[in-house]
C-alpha positions in Angstrom: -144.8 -149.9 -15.3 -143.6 -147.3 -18.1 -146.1 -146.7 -21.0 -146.8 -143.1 -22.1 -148.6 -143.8 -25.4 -151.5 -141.8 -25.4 -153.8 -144.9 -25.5 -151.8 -146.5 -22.6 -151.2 -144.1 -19.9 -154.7 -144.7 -18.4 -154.3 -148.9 -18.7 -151.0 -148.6 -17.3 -151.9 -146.0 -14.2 -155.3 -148.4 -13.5 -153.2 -151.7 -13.7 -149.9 -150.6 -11.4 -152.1 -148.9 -8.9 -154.3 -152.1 -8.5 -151.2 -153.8 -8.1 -149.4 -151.5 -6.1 -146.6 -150.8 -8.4 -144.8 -147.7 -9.4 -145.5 -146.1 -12.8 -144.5 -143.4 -15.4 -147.1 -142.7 -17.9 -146.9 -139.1 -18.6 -143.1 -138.6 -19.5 -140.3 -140.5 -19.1 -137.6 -138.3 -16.9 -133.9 -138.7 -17.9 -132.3 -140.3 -15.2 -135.3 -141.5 -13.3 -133.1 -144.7 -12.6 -129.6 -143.7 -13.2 -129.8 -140.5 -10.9 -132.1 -141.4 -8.5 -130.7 -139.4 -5.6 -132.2 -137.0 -7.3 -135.4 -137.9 -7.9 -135.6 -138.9 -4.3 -135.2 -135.3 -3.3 -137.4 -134.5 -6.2 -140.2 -137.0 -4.5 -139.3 -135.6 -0.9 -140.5 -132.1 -2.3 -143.7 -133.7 -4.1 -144.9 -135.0 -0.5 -143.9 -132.0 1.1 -145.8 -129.4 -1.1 -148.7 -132.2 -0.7 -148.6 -131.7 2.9 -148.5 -128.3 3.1 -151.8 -128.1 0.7 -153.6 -130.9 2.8 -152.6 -128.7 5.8 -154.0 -125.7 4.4 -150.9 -123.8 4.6 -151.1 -122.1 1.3 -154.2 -119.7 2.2 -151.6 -117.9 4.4 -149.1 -116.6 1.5 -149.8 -114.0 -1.2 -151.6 -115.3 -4.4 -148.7 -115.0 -6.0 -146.6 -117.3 -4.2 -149.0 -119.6 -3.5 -150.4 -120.0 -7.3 -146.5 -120.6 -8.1 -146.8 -123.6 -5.3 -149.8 -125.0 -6.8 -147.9 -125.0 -10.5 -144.9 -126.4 -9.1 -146.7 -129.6 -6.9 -149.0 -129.8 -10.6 -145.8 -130.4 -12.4 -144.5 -133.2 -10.1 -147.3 -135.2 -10.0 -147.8 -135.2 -13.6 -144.3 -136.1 -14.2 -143.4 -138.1 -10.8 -146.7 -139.1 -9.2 -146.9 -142.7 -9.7 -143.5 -143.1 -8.3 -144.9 -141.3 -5.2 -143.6 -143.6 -2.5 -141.2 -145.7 -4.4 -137.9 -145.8 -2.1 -135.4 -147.8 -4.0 -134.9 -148.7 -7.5 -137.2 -151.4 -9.0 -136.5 -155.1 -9.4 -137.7 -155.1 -13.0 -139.5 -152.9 -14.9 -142.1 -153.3 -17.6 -142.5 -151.5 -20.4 -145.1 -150.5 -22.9 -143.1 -149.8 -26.0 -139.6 -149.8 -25.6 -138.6 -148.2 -29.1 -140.6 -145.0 -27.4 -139.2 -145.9 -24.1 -135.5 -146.0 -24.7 -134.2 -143.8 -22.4 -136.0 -146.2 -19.3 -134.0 -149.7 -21.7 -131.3 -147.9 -21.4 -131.1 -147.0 -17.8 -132.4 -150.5 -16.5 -129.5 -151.7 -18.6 -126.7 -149.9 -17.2 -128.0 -150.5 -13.7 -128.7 -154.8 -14.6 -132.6 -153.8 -13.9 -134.5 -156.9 -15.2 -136.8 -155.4 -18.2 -140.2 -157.3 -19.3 -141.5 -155.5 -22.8 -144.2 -155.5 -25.5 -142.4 -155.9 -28.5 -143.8 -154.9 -31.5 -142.5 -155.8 -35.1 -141.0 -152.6 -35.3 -139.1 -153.0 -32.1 -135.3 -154.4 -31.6 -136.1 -157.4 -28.4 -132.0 -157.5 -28.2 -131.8 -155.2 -25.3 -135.1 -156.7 -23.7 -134.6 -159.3 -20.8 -138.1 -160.9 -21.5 -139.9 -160.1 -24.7 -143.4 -160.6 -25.0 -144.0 -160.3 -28.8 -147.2 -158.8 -29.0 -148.8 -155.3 -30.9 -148.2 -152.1 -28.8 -150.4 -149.5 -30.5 -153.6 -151.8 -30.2 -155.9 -150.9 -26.7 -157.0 -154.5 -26.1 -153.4 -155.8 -26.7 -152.3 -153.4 -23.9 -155.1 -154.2 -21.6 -154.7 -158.1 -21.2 -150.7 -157.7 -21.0 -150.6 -155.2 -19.0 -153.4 -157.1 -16.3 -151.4 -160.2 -16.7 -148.5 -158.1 -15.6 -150.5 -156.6 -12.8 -152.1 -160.0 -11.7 -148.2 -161.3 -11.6 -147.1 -158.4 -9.6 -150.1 -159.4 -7.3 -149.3 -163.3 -6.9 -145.9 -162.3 -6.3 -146.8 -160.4 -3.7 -148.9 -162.7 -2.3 -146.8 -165.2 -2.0 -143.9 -162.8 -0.5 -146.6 -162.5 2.3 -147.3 -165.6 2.8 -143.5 -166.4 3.7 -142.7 -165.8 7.3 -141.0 -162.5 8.0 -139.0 -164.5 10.5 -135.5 -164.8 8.9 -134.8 -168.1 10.6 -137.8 -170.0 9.3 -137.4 -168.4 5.7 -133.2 -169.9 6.0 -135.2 -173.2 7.1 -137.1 -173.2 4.0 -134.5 -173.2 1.8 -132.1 -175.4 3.7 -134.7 -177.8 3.4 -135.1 -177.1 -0.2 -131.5 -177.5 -0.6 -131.1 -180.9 1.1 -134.5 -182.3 -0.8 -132.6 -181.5 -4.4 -129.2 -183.0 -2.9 -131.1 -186.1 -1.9 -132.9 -185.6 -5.4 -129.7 -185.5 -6.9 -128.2 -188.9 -5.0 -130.9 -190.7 -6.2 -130.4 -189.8 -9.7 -127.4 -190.9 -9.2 -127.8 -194.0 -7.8 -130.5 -194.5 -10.3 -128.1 -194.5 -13.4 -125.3 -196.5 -11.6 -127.6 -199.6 -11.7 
């Protein structure tokens, strides 16, 4: 989820953390996708300075130091901490406007990253993989996309679940699948030869 309009950075953080997705709404980092090596390291060092506040390890170096810490682990959360735990690169992203968000249209494109936008009339949907024509700017507009996108990334989820782990079974499944559209198929066939 990537929206850092003023008026959509809290929709978009409620909506991807009830869905368990990643999310950038406070500034979009050159390179999030294209370099992300090093925003892996970047994230390594969020959890790290995390940990060593959780564990109280701060109280033990001089003010200085440790107020330097504190700024540092403020600066990546506000820039990286919906991306927290994110270990690989997305399978699509969506995106709030993507005339403000460019540089994220960009980098999904060059990497083949499915992207799913609000388009607004003032937006170009040619580098978009699937539009949604709809205003960007208004709050309500926002709100019941950006749910339906959550509630999406929740069924899908869902569903994933519900499919045995179990490689085996989940080559069963579509072998079957396979062999119900070839008989499909045959029929069809046979249909229109008489």
């Amino acid at each position: 989820f990537v929206g850092t309009k003023k008026q959509a950075q809290e929709i978009i953080r409620e909506q991807a953390e009830r869905s368990g997705q990643y999310y950038v709404n406070k500034r979009w980092l050159g390179g999030t996708l294209t370099n992300f090596v090093t925003i892996k390291n970047r994230l390594r060092l969020l959890k790290q300075l995390q940990g060593e506040q959780e564990r109280g390890e701060w109280r033990y170096l001089p003010k200085q130091e440790a107020a330097k810490k504190e700024l540092q682990l403020e600066k990546l959360e506000r820039s990286l901490g919906g991306m927290r735990d994110m270990t690989q690169l997305p399978g699509a992203i969506f995106i709030i406007d993507p005339r403000r968000e460019h540089l994220a249209v960009l980098e999904a494109q060059r990497l083949g990253i499915p992207t799913i936008a609000m388009v607004d009339s003032n937006s170009d949907p040619t580098p978009i993989t699937y539009p949604l024509p709809a205003n960007d700017d208004a709050i309500r507009s926002l709100r019941i996309i950006t749910e339906g996108i959550a509630n999406a990334a929740i069924a899908g989820r869902m569903e994933r679940a519900s499919v045995s782990d179990d490689a085996e079974d989940f080559n069963d499944v579509i072998a079957a699948n396979d062999a119900l559209a070839g008989i499909a198929e045959k029929e069809a066939d046979s249909a229109g030869d008489e």
